[in-house]
C-alpha positions as CSV (number, residue, x, y, z in Angstrom):
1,X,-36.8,15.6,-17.8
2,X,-34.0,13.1,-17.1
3,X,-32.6,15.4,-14.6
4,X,-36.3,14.9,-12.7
5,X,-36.0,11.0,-13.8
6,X,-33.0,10.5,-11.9
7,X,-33.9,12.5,-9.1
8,X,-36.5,10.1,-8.8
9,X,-34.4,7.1,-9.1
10,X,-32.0,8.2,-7.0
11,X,-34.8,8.8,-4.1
12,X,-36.0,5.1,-4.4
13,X,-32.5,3.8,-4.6
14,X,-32.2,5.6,-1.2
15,X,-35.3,4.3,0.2
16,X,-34.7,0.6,-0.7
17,X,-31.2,1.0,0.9
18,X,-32.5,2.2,4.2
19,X,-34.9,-0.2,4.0
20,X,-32.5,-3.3,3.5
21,X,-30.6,-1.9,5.8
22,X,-33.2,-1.6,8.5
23,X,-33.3,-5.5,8.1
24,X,-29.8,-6.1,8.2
25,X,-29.5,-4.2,11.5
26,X,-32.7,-6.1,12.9
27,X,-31.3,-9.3,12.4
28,X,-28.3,-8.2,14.8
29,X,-28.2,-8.8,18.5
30,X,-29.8,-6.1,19.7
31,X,-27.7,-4.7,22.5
32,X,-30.5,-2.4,24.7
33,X,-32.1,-5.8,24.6
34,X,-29.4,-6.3,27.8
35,X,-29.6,-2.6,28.7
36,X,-31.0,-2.0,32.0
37,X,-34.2,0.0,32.1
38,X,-33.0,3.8,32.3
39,X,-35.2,5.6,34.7
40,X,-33.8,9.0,33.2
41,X,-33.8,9.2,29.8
42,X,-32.0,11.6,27.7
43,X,-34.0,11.6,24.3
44,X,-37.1,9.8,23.7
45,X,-38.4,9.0,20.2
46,X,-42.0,8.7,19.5
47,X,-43.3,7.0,16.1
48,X,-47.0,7.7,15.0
49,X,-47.8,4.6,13.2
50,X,-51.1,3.9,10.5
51,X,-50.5,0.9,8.2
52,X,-46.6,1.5,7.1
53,X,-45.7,-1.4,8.0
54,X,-43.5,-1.5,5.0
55,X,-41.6,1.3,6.5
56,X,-41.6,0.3,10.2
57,X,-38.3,-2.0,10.3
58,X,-36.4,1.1,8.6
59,X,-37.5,3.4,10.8
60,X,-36.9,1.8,14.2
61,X,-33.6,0.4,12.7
62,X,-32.7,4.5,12.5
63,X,-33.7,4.7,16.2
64,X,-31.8,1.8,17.5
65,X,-28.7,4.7,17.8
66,X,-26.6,5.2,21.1
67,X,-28.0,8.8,21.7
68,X,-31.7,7.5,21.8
69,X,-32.3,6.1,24.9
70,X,-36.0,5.5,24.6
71,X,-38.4,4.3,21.4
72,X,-42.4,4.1,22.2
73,X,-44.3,4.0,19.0
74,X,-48.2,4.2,19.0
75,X,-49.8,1.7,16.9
76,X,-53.2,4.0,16.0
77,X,-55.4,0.8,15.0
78,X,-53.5,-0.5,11.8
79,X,-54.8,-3.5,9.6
80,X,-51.5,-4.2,7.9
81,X,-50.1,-6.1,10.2
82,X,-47.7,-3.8,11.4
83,X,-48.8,-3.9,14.8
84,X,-48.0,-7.9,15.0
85,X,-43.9,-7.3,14.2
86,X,-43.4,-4.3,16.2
87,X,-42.5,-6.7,19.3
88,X,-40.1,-7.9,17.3
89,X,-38.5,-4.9,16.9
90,X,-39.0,-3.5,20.1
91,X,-37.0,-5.4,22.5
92,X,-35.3,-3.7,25.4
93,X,-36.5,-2.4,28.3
94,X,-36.9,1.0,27.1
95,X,-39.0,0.3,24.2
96,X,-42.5,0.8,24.3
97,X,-45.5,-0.2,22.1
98,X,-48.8,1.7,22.4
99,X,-51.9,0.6,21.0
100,X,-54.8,3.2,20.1
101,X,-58.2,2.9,18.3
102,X,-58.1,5.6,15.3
103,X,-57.9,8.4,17.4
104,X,-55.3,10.2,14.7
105,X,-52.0,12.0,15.7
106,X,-52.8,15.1,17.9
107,X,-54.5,12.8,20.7
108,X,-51.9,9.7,20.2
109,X,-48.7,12.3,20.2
110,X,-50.9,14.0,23.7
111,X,-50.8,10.7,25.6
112,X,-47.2,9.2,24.1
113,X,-45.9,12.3,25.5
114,X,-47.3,12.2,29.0
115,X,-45.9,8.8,28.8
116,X,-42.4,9.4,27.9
117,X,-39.7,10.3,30.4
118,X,-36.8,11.7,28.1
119,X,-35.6,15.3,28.8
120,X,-36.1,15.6,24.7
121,X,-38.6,14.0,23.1
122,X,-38.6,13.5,18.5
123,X,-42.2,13.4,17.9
124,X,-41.2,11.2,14.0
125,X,-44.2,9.9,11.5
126,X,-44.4,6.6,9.8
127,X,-43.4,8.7,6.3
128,X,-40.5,9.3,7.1
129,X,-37.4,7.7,7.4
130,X,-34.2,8.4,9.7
131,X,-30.3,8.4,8.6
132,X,-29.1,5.6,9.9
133,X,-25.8,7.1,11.5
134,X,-28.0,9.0,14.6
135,X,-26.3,12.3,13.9
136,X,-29.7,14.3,13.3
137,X,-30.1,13.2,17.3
138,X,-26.6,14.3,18.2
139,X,-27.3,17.7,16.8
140,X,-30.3,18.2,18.2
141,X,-28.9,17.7,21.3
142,X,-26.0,20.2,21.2
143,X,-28.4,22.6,19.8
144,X,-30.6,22.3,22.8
145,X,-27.6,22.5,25.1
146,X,-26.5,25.7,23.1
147,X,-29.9,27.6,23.3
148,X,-31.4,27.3,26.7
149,X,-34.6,28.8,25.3
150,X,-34.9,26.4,22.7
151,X,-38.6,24.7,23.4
152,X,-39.1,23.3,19.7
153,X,-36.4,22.5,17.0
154,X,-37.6,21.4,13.2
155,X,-36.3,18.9,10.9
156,X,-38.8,19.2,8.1
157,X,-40.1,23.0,7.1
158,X,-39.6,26.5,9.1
159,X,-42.7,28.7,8.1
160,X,-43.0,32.5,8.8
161,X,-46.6,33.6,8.7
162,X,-48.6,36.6,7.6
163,X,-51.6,37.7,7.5
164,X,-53.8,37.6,3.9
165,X,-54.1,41.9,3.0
166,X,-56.6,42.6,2.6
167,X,-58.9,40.0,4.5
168,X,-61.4,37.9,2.8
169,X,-64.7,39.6,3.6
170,X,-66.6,35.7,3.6
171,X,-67.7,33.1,6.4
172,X,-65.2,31.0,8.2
173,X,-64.3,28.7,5.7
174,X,-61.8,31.1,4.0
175,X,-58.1,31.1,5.6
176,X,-57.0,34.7,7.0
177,X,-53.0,33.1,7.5
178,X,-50.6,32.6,4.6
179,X,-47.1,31.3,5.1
180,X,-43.5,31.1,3.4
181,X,-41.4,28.4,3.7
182,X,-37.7,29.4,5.1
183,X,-35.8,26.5,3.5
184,X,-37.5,26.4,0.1
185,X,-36.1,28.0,-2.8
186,X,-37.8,27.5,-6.3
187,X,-40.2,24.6,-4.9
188,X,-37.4,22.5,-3.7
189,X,-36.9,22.0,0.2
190,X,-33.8,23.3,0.4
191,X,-30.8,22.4,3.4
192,X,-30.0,25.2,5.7
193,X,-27.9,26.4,8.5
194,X,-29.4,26.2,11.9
195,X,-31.8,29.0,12.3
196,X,-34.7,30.6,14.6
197,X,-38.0,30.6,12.6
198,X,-41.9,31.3,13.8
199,X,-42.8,27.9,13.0
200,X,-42.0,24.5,12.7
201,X,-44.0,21.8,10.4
202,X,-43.4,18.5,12.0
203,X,-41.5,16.0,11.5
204,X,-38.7,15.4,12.8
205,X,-40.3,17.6,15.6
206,X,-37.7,18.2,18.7
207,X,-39.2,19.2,22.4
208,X,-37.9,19.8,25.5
209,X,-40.6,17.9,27.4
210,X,-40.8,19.9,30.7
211,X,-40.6,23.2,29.1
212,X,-44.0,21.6,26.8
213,X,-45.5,20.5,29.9
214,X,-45.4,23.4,31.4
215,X,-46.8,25.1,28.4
216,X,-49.8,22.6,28.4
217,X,-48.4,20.3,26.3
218,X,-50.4,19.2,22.8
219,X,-53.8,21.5,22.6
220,X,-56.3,18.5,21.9
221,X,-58.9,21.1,20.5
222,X,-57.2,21.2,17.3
223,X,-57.4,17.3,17.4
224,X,-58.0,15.0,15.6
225,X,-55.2,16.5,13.4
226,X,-53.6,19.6,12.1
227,X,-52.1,23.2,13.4
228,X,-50.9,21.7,16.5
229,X,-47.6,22.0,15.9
230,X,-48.3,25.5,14.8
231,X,-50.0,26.3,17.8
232,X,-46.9,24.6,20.3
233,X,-44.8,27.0,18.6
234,X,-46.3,30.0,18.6
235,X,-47.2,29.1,22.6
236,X,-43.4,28.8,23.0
237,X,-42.8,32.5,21.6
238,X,-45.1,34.0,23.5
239,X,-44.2,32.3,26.6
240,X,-40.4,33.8,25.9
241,X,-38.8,30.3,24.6
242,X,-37.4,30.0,21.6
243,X,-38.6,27.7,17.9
244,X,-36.3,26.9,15.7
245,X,-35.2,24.7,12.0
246,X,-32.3,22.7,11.3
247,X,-31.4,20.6,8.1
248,X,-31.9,16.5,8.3
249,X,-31.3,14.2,5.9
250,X,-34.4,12.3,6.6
251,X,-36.6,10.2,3.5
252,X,-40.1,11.9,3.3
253,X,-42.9,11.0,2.3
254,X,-42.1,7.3,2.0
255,X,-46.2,5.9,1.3
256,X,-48.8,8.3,0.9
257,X,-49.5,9.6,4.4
258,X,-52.2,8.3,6.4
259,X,-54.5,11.4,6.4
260,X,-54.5,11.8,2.9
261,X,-54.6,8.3,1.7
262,X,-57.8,7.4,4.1
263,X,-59.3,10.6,4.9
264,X,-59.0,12.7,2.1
265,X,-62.5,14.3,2.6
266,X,-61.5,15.7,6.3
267,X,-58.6,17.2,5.4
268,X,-60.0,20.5,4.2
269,X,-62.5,21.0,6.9
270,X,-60.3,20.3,9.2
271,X,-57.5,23.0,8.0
272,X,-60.2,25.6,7.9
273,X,-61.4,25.2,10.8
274,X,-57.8,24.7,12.5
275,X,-56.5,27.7,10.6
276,X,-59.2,29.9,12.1
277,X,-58.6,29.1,15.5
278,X,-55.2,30.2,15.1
279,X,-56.2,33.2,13.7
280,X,-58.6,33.9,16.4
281,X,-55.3,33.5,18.8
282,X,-52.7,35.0,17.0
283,X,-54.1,37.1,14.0
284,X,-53.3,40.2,16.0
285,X,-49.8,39.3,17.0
286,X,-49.1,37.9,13.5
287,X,-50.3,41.4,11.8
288,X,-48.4,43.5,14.2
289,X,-45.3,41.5,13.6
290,X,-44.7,40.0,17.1
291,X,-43.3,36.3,16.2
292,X,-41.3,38.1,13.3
293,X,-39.7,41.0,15.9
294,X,-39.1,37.5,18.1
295,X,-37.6,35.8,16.0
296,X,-35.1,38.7,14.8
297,X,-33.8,39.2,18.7
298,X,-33.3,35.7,19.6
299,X,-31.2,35.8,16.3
300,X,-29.5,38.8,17.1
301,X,-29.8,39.3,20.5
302,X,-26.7,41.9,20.6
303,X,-29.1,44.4,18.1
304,X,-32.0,43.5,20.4
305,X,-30.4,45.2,23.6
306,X,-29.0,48.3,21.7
307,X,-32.3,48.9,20.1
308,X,-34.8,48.0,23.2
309,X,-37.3,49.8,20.9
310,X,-37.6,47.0,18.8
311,X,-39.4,45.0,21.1
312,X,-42.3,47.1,21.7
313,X,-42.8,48.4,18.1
314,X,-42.7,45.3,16.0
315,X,-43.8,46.0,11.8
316,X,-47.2,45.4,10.3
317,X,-46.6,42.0,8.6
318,X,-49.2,41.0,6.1
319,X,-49.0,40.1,2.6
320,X,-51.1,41.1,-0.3
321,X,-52.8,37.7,-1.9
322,X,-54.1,38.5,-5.5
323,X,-55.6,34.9,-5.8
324,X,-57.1,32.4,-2.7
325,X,-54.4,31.0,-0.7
326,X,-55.3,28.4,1.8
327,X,-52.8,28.3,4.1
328,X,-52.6,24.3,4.9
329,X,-49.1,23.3,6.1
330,X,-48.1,19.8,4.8
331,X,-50.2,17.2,6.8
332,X,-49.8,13.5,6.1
């Protein structure tokens, strides 16, 4: 018990800090204030933000880093008055402010993304909040120069999925897909070394922007929100491009997410009927094993070219469920 009461101590002491911090780097000059506009961005940030406006000044002071060239956040019809200090944030001439109506994260991520011009674009959330220091960014970046392939890189969760043996013999209301977290080990999110994984849960959600684009970018049918971050991934594998997780030392969770503090009564719909429709896509390629076999040769691509075989006759991966398992990946 007092391990778990200073865990929880130390996690608000943290947030407070970043927080006060966010203020005190606010109150600076702001250098890109001076910056000519950059026609070419390197990395763009995108914020998604409902009424956190108590988390706003911490987050954008996280994004005010060298390697970030461009910050646009979408402002998705908040009443806290968050919307009224963001252009007090926001002041160089890559900083952008979006205003939206309550059209929730899938379709407000779509458009902010067709707006941005940076060669990698963070897709962030108002619930959590960036180190200060940047270096999650600088990562990222050598990571995508590392890995050509690399369409999607994770901050937050790497899933693997499987398929529910047997299936649920009901309507369309029961989940066929269950999942395992990679970097969890006894409930706890746990840091690992950069790895490929099937899936990524957003956020911190890294993407090369062209390579998206010319995958379709965000699928609006699983708007208003939910599984479309699944669904980009899984896209990118079968395309022959690359997902993958590394660890940040972001603050999650910061404020009950938007989602479930004011629509609590969507949520579950909208899982179920989001899970389905990636069953209906990928059930067969997730039972056969295909994003698993993937996964395994872009991690060891030496095996992959000995043992062509591999490729073409990928194992049965599904996992026996004694007891109802929706799978609903975390969702804010």
């Amino acid at each position: 018990m007092l391990q778990l009461a200073m865990k929880v101590v130390n996690r608000w002491r943290r947030i407070y800090h970043l927080q006060r911090h966010g203020k005190q780097i606010l109150q600076r000059p702001d250098a890109s204030t001076q910056a000519p506009y950059n026609e070419k961005p390197r990395v763009s940030a995108i914020v998604q933000l409902f009424n956190k406006r108590q988390n706003i000044e911490a987050i954008v002071a996280g994004l005010l880093v060298p390697a970030i060239d461009e910050i646009i956040v979408v402002d998705d019809g908040s009443s806290d008055g968050a919307l009224e200090i963001l252009p007090r944030l926001l002041t160089g001439k890559n900083h952008f402010i979006i205003r939206s109506n309550d059209i929730f994260e899938i379709r407000s991520y779509s458009r902010a993304l067709d707006f941005a011009r940076g060669e990698i674009v963070a897709l962030l959330q108002d619930d959590d909040i960036p180190p200060p220091d940047g270096a999650w960014v600088t990562q990222a970046l050598d990571l995508f120069d590392r890995h050509p392939k690399l369409a999607v890189l994770g901050g937050r969760d790497g899933l693997e999925l499987k398929l529910r043996d047997p299936l649920p013999q009901s309507d369309e209301s029961t989940n066929y897909i269950a999942y395992r977290a990679v970097n969890e080990k006894n409930g706890q999110r746990i840091d690992l070394p950069f790895r490929f994984v099937e899936i990524i849960n957003r956020a911190p959600m890294l993407v090369r922007r062209h390579t998206i684009q010319q995958l379709g970018g965000i699928d609006n049918t699983f708007a208003p929100f939910q599984c479309d971050d699944v669904d980009l991934c899984l896209r990118a594998w079968k395309a022959g491009f690359q997902v993958g997780l590394y660890s940040t030392a972001f603050v999650r969770d910061v404020g009950m997410g938007g989602m479930r503090l004011f629509n609590p009564e969507k949520m579950a719909p909208q899982a179920r009927k989001n899970w389905r429709i990636i069953y209906d896509r990928y059930g067969k390629d997730i039972a056969d094993g295909y994003f698993a076999a993937r996964v395994a040769e872009a991690s060891n691509p030496q095996r992959a070219k000995e043992d062509p075989q591999s490729r073409n006759h990928p194992r049965k991966n599904t996992v026996t469920a004694p007891r109802e398992e929706a799978a609903t990946a975390a969702s804010r």
